[in-house]
N, C-alpha and C positions, 0 to 999 in steps of 0.2 A: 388271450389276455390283452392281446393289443386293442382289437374291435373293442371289447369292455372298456379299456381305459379311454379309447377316441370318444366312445359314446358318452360316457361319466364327466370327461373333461368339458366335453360340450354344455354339456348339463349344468355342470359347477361355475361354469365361466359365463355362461350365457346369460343364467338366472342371477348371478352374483352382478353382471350389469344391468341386466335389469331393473335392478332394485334402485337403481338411479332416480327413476321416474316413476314410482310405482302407484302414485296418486295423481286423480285427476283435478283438475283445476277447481270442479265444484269442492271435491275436500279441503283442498288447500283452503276456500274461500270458508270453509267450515270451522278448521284451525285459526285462520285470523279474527273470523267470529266471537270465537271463543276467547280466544288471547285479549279481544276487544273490556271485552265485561272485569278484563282482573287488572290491567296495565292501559297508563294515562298514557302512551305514547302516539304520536301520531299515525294515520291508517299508513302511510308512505314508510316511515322509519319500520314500524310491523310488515309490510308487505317487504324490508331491504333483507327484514331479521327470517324471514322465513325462506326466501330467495340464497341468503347466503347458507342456511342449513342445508339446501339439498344443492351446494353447490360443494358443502364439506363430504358430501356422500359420494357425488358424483366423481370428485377428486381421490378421497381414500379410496374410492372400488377402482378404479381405472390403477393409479398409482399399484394399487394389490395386486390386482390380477397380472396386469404388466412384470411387475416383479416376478412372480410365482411362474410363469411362461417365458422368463425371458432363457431358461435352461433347457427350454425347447427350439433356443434358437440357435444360429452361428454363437459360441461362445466370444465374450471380447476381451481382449488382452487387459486386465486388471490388475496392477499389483497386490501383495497380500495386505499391505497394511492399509490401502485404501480401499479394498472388500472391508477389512475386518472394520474400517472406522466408519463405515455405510452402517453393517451392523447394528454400532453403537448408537449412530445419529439417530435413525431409527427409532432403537428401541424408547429413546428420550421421548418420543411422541407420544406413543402407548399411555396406558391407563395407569398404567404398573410394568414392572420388570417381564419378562418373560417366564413362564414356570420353569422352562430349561434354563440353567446356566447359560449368560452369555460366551463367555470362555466355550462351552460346548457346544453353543451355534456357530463361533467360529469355526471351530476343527472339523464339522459336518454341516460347511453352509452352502457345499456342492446337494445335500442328499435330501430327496422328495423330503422326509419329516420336516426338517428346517423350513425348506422354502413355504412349508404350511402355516408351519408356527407362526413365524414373519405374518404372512397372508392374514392369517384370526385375529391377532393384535392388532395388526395396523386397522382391519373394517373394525373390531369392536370401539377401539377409539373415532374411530371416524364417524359411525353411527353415534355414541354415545356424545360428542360437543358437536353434530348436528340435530339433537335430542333439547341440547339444553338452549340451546341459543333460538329454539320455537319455545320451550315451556318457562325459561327463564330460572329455572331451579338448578341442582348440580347434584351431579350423580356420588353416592355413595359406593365404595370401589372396594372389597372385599376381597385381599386375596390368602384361599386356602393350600395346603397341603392336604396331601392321601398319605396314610401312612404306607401303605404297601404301593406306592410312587405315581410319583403326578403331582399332580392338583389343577389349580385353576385363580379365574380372575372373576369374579362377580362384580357387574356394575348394576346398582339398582337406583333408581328414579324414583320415589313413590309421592301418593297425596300432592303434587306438585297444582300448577294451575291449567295447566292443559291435562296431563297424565295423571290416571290415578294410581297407575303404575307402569313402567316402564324397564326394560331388564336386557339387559346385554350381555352374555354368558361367552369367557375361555374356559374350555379345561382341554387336557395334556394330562394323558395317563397309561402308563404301563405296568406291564405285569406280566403274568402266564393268565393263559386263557383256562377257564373253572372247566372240569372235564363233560362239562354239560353245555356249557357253551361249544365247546371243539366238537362234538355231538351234531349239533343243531349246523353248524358251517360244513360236518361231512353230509349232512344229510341235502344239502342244496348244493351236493355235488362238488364241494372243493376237496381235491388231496390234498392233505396236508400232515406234514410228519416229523414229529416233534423230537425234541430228547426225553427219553425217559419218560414219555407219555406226556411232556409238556411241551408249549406253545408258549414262544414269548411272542407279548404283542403291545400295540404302539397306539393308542385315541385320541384323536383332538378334532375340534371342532367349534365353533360359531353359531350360537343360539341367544334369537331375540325374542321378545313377545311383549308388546307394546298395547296396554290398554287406553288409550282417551277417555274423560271423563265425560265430552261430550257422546252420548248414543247415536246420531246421525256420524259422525268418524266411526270407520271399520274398528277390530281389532285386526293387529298384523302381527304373525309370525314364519319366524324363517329360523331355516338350519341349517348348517353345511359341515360336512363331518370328514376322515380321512381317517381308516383303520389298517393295518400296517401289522404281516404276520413272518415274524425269522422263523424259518425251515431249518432242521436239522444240518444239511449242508452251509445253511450261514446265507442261503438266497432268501429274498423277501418276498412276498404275495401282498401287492397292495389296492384298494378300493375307496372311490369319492364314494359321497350320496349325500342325499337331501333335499330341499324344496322349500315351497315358501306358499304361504296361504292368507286368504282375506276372511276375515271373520264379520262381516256387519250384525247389528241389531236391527235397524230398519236397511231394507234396500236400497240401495238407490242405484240405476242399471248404469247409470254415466261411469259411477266410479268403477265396478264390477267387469264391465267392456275393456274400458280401461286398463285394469290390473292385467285383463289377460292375454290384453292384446297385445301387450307391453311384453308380458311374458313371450306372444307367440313369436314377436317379431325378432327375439333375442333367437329362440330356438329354432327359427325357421334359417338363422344366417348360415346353420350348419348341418339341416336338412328337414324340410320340408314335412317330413312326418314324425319329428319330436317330440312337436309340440300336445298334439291327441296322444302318444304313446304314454308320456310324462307325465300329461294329466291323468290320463286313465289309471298307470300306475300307481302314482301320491295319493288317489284317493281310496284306494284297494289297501294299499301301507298303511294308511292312516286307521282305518276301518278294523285292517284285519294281521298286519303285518309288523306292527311299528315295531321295527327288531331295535332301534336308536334306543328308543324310550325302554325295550324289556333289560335291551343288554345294560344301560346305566343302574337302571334298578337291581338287576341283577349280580351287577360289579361285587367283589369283595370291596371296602372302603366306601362303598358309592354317597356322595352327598347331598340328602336327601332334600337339605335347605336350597340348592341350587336348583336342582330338578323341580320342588314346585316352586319356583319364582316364577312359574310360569300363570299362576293363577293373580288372579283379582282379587284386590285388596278385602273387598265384598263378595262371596257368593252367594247363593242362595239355591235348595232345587223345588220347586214345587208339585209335592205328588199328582201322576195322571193330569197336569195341565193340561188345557187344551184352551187356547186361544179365541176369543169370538170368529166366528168364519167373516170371513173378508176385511177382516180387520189386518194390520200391516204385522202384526205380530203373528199370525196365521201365514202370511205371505212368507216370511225368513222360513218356520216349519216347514212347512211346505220345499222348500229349496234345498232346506238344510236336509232331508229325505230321500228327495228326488234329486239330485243334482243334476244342472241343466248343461248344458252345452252353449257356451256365452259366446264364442266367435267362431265361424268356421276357417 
């Protein structure tokens, strides 16, 4: 269990800073482009406004992760009512309230769950007003209840002047585990043993998926999740996961390089062969595994309006397409098929 968690923690920490930088300068220069054609501001004031959004990203990921690790550190002598009013201050930033009670992040703001909760809130706000401070719009902020417990916080962006949608997804949810679910976790090898044939258990997670309205800008999306299962005895069995992906329409290899190399150099700080292991994996998950996406679908309660926020305002499929050959729409095909190996 420990290897698992060193390796996951790497994973979640690595790629969650990554995201700092996750574009390269030609996009950037794609996004002011574009900001250009809708907004009389000057290129200097645009280039301070987009400068300052990934300087809100770079801020809320460092600030989260720091937080969320610092109980992996020397603990430091804090009195309770200056934790508890960290807490609060906190959670004023957020988008929304917490799905937990704050009263019950205090009383459990030593245990993994919390320190996650904290962690998804704070990036979803920090993404979402570095979101808006490039598209100039304001995010629409949804937060639900599950009846059988949880919920979540929806942030969505849409029709904006940069984004034609844009979505930044909490939810926090528990329950017992469907006895088809506990099924599918004994079969990838977990014991696990419940009362009475049941499993309680604990979801939460951070999911974004960002469309531009420009086609030369990627689409992006990322998830970071943390599922949490009480054993009969009252011990817990718990697991990260997630990833994060570039979606273009047209290529362009600056940005692509970019992305991954950004990614390699996060996962190389904590060993050398993460980086190919993680890609390799994410794209097999994605392909053939995506347990994130079956288990939400799956959920008793599950909410189906959050799960496809993941789509575009427009879709469209067109039967047996096929591309003119060597045309640039041929080329993405192509990619999107064969997937290549972008950095060594």
């Amino acid at each position: 269990m420990t290897s698992y968690f060193s390796l996951k923690k790497a994973h979640l920490t690595g790629t969650l800073l990554s995201r700092t930088r996750c574009f390269s300068h030609t996009t950037c220069r794609k996004f002011m482009s574009h900001l250009a054609k809708a907004n009389t501001q000057s290129g200097r004031s645009r280039k301070r406004m987009f400068i300052a959004a990934g300087a809100a990203i770079l801020a809320g990921y460092v600030t989260g992760v720091m937080h969320f690790l610092k109980a992996e550190m020397t603990s430091v002598s804090v009195g309770d009512d200056e934790e508890e009013d960290d807490i609060l201050q906190k959670c004023k930033g957020f988008m929304s309230m917490p799905v937990t009670d704050v009263k019950l992040l205090r009383q459990k703001k030593g245990e993994t769950s919390t320190r996650m909760e904290m962690l998804i809130m704070e990036t979803q706000a920090a993404f979402c007003r570095a979101l808006e401070e490039v598209d100039g719009g304001k995010f629409k902020v949804d937060r639900w209840e599950r009846d059988e417990g949880g919920g979540g916080v929806s942030c969505v962006l849409q029709d904006g002047e940069v984004f034609e949608k844009a979505g930044v997804n909490v939810s926090v949810v528990f329950g017992h585990l469907t006895e088809e679910a506990a099924k599918q976790m004994r079969s990838r090898g977990k014991t696990l043993k419940g009362v009475d044939g049941k499993l309680p258990f604990r979801a939460m997670g951070v999911s974004s998926v960002i469309h531009p309205k420009n086609p030369h800008i990627p689409t992006v999306h990322f998830n970071y999740r943390y599922f949490e299962i009480e054993e009969a005895d009252g011990s817990k069995q718990w697991w990260f996961g997630g990833g994060t992906d570039l979606t273009p329409v047209y290529i362009d290899q600056a940005d692509i390089v970019h992305f991954h190399s950004t990614l390699k150099e996060a996962c190389d700080k904590h060993h050398p062969k993460f980086y190919a292991k993680f890609k390799k994996w994410y794209v097999e998950f994605n392909l053939v595994y995506d347990r994130g996406v079956k288990f939400g679908l799956a959920t008793p309660g599950s909410r189906i309006e959050s799960i496809l926020m993941s789509l575009p305002l427009t879709a469209r499929w067109e039967y047996m397409h096929e591309p003119p050959k060597g045309s640039r729409e041929a080329q993405i095909l192509e990619v999107l098929r064969n997937p290549k190996q972008w950095v060594s």
